[in-house]
OpenMM code with the backbone's topology and positions (N, CA, C; nanometers):
from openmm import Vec3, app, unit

residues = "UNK UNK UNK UNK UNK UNK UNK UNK UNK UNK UNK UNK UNK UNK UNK UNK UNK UNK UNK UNK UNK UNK UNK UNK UNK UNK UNK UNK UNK UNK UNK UNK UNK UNK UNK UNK UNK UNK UNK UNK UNK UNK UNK UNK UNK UNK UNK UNK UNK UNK UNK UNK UNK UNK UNK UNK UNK UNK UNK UNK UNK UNK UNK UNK UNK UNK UNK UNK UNK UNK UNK UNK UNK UNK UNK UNK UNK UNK UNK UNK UNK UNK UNK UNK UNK UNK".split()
positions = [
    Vec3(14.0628, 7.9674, 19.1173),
    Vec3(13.9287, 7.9925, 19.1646),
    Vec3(13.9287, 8.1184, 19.2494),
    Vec3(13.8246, 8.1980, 19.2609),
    Vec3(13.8269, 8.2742, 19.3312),
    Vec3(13.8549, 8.2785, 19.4893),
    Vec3(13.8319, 8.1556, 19.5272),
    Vec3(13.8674, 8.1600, 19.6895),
    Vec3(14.0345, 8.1041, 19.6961),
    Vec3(14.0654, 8.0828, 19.5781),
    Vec3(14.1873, 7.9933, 19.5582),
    Vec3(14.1904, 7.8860, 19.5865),
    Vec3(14.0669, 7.7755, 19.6196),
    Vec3(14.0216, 7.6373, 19.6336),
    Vec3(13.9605, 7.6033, 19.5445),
    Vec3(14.0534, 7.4987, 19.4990),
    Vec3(13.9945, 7.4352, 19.3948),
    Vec3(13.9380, 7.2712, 19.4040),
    Vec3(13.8090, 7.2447, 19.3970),
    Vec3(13.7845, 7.0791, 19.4147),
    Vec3(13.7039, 7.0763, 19.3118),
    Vec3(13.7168, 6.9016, 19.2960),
    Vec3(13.6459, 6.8410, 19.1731),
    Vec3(13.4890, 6.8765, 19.1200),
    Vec3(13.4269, 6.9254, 19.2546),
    Vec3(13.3493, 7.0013, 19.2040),
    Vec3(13.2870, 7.1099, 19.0706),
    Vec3(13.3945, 7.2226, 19.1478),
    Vec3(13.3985, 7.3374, 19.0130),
    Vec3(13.5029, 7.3460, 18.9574),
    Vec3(13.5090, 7.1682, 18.8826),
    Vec3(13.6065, 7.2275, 18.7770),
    Vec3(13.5552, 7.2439, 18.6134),
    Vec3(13.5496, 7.2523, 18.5795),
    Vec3(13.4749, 7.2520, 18.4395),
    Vec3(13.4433, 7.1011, 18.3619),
    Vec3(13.5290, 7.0488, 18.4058),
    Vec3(13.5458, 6.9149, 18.3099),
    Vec3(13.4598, 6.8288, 18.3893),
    Vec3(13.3743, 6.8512, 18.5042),
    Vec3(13.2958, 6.7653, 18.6134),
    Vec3(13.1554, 6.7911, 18.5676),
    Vec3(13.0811, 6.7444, 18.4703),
    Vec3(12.9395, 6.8080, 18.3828),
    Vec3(12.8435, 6.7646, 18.4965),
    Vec3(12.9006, 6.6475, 18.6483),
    Vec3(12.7883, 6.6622, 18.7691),
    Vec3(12.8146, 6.7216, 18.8548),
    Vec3(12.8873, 6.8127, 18.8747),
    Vec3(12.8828, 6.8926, 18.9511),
    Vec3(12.9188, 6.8569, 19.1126),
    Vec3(12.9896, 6.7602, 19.1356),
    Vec3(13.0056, 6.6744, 19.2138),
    Vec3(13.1259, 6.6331, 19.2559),
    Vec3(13.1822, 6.5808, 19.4024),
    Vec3(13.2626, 6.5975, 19.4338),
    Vec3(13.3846, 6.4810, 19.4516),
    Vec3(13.2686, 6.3728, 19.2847),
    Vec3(13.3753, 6.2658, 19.2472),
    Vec3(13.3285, 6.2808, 19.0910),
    Vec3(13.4084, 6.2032, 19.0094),
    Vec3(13.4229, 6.2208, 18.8803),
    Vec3(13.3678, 6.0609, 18.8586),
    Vec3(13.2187, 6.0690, 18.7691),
    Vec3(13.2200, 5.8922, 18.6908),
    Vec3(13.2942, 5.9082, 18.5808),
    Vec3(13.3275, 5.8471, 18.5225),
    Vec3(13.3513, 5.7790, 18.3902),
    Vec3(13.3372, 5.6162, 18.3570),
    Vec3(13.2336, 5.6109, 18.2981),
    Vec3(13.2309, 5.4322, 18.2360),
    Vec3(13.2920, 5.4077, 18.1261),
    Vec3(13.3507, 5.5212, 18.0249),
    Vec3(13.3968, 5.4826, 17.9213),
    Vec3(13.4771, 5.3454, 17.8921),
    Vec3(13.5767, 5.3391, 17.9596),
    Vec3(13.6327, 5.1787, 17.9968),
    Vec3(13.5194, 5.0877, 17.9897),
    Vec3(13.4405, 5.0761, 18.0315),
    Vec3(13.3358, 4.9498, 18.0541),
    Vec3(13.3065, 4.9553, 17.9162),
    Vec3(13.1956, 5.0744, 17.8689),
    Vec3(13.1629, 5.0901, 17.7202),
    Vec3(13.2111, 5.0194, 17.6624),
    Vec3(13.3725, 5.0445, 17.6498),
    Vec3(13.4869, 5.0448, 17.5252),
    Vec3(13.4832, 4.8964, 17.5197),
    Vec3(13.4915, 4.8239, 17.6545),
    Vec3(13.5211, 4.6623, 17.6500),
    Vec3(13.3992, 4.5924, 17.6118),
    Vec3(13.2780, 4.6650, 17.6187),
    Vec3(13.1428, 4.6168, 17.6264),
    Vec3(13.0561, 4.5637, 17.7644),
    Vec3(13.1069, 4.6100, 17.8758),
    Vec3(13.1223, 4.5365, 17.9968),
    Vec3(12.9217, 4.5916, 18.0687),
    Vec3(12.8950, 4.6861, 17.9632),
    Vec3(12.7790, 4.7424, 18.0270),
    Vec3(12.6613, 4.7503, 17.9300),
    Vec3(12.5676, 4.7110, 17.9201),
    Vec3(12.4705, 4.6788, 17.8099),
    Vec3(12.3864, 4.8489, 17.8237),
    Vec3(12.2896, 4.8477, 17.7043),
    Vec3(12.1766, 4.9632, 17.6401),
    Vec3(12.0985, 5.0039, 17.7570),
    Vec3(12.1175, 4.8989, 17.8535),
    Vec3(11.9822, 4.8993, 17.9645),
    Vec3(12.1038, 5.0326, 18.0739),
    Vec3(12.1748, 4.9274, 18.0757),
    Vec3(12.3086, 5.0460, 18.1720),
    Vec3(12.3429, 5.1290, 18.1463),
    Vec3(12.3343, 5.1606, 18.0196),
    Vec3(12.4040, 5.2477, 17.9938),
    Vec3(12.3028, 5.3968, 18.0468),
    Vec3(12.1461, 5.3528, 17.9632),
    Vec3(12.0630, 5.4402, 17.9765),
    Vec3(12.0205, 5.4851, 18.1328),
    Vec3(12.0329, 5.3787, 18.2265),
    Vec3(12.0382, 5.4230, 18.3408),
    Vec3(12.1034, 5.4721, 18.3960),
    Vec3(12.2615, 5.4901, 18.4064),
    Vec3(12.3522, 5.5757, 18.3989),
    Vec3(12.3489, 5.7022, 18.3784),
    Vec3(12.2844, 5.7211, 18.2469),
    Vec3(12.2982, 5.8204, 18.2320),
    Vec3(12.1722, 5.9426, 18.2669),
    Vec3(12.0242, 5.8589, 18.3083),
    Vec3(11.9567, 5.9252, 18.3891),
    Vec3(12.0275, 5.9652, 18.5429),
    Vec3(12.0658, 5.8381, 18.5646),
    Vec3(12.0987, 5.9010, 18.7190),
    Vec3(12.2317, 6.0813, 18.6973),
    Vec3(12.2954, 6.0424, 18.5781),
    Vec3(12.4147, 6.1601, 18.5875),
    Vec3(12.3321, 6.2760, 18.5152),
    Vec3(12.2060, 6.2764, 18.4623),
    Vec3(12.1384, 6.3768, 18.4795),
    Vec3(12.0781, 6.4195, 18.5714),
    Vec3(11.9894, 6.3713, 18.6709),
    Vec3(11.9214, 6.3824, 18.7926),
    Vec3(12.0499, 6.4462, 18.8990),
    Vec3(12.1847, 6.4011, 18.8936),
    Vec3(12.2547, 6.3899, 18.9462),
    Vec3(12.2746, 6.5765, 18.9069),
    Vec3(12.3471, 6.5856, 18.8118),
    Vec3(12.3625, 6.7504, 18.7553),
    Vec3(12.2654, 6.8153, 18.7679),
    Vec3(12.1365, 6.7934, 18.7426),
    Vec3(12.0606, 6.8762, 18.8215),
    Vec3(11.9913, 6.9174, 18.9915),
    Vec3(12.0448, 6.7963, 19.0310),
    Vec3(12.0366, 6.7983, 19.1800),
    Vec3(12.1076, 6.9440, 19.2534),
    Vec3(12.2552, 6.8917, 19.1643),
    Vec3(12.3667, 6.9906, 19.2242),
    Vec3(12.3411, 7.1243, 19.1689),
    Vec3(12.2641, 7.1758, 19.0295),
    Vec3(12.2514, 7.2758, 18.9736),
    Vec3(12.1903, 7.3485, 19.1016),
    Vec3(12.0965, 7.2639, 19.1138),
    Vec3(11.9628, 7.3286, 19.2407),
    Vec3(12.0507, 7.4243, 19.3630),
    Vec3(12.1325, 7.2917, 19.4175),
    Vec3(12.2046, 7.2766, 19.5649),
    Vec3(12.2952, 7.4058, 19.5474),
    Vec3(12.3885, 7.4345, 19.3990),
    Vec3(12.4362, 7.5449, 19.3777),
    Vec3(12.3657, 7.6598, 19.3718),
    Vec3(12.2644, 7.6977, 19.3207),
    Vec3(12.1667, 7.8262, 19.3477),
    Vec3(12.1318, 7.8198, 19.4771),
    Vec3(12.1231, 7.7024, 19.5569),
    Vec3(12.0730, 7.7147, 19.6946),
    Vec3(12.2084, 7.7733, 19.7916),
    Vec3(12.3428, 7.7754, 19.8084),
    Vec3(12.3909, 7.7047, 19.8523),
    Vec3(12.3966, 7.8772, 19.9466),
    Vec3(12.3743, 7.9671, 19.8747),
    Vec3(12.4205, 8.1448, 19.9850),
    Vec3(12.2624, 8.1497, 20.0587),
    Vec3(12.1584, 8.0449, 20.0811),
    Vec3(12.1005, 8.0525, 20.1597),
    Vec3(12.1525, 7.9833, 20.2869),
    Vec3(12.1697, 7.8472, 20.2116),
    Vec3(12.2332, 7.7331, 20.3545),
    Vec3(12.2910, 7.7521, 20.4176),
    Vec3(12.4113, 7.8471, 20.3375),
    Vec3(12.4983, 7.9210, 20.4274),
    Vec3(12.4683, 8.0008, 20.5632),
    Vec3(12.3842, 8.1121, 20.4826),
    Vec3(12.3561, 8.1681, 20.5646),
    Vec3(12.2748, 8.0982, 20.6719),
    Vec3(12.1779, 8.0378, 20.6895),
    Vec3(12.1190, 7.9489, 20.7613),
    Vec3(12.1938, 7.8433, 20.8670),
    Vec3(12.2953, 7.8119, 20.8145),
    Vec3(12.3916, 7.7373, 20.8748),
    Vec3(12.4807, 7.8655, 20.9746),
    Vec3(12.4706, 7.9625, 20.9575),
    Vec3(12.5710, 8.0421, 21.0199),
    Vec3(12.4852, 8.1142, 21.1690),
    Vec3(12.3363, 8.0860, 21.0578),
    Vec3(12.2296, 8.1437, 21.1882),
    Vec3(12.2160, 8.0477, 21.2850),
    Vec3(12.2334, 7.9198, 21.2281),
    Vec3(12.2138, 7.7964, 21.3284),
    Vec3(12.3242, 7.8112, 21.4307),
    Vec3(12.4182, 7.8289, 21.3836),
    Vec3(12.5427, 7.7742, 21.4594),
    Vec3(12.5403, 7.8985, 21.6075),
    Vec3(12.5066, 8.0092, 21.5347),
    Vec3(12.4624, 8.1537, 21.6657),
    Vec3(12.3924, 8.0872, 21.7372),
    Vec3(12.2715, 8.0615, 21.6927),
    Vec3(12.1560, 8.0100, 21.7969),
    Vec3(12.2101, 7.9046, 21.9150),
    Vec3(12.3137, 7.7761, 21.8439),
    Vec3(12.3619, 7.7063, 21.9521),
    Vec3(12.4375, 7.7270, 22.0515),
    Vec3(12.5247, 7.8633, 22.0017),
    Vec3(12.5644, 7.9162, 22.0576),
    Vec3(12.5273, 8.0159, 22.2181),
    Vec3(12.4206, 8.0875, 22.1793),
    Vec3(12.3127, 8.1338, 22.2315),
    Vec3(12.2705, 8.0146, 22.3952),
    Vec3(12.1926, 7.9147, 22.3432),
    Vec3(12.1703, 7.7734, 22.3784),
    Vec3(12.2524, 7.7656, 22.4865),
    Vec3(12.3624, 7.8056, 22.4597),
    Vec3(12.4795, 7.6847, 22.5383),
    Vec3(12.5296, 7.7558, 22.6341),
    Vec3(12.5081, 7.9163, 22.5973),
    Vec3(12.5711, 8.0171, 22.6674),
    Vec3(12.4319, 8.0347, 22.7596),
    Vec3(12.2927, 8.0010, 22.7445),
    Vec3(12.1991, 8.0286, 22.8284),
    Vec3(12.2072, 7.9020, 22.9552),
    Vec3(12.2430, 7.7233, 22.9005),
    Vec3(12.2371, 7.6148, 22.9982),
    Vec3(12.3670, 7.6723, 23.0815),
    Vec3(12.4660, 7.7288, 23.0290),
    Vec3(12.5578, 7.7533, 23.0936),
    Vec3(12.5044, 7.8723, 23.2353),
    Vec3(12.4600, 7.9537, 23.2489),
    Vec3(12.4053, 8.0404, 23.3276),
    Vec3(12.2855, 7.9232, 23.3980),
    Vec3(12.2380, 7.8676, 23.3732),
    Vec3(12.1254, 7.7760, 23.4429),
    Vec3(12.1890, 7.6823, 23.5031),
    Vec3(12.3105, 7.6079, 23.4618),
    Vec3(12.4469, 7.5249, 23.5425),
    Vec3(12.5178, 7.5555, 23.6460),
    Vec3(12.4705, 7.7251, 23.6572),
    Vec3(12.5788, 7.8022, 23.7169),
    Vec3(12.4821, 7.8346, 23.8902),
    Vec3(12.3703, 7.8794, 23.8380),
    Vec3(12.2275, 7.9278, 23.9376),
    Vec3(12.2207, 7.8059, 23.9765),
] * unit.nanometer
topology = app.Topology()
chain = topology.addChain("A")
for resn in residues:
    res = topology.addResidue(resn, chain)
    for name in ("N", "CA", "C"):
        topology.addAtom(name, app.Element.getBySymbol(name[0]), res)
């Protein structure tokens, strides 16, 4: 990977994008999960991949946002600190 971190996330073989892997195939195979489960399953692991599609186009805002946050508390703490002090 480019940062040289690699998680279950971005690996290719993870189609949700996510930072655990389902597989029901086992259940399938034994029959352990009926037409009704199955189909719900597999809405949620769509909703699911597109959640994360989103969260991935989002994620060099959050960042940044998260980096502005963390200044600001910074800011914050360094101002009660001068008001602790007076």
């Amino acid at each position: 990977m480019e940062g040289g971190y690699v998680t279950i996330a971005n690996t290719p073989v993870n189609p949700l994008l996510d930072e655990f892997i389902l597989n029901f195939d086992y259940l399938y195979n034994i029959g352990a999960i009926n037409d009704y489960q199955k189909n719900f399953i597999q809405e949620y692991e769509t909703a699911l991949h597109n959640l994360n599609t989103a969260l991935i186009e989002l994620s060099p805002s959050i960042d940044a946002k998260t980096v502005e946050q963390n200044e600001l508390k910074a800011k914050v703490a360094a101002i009660e600190k001068e008001v602790d002090t007076a």
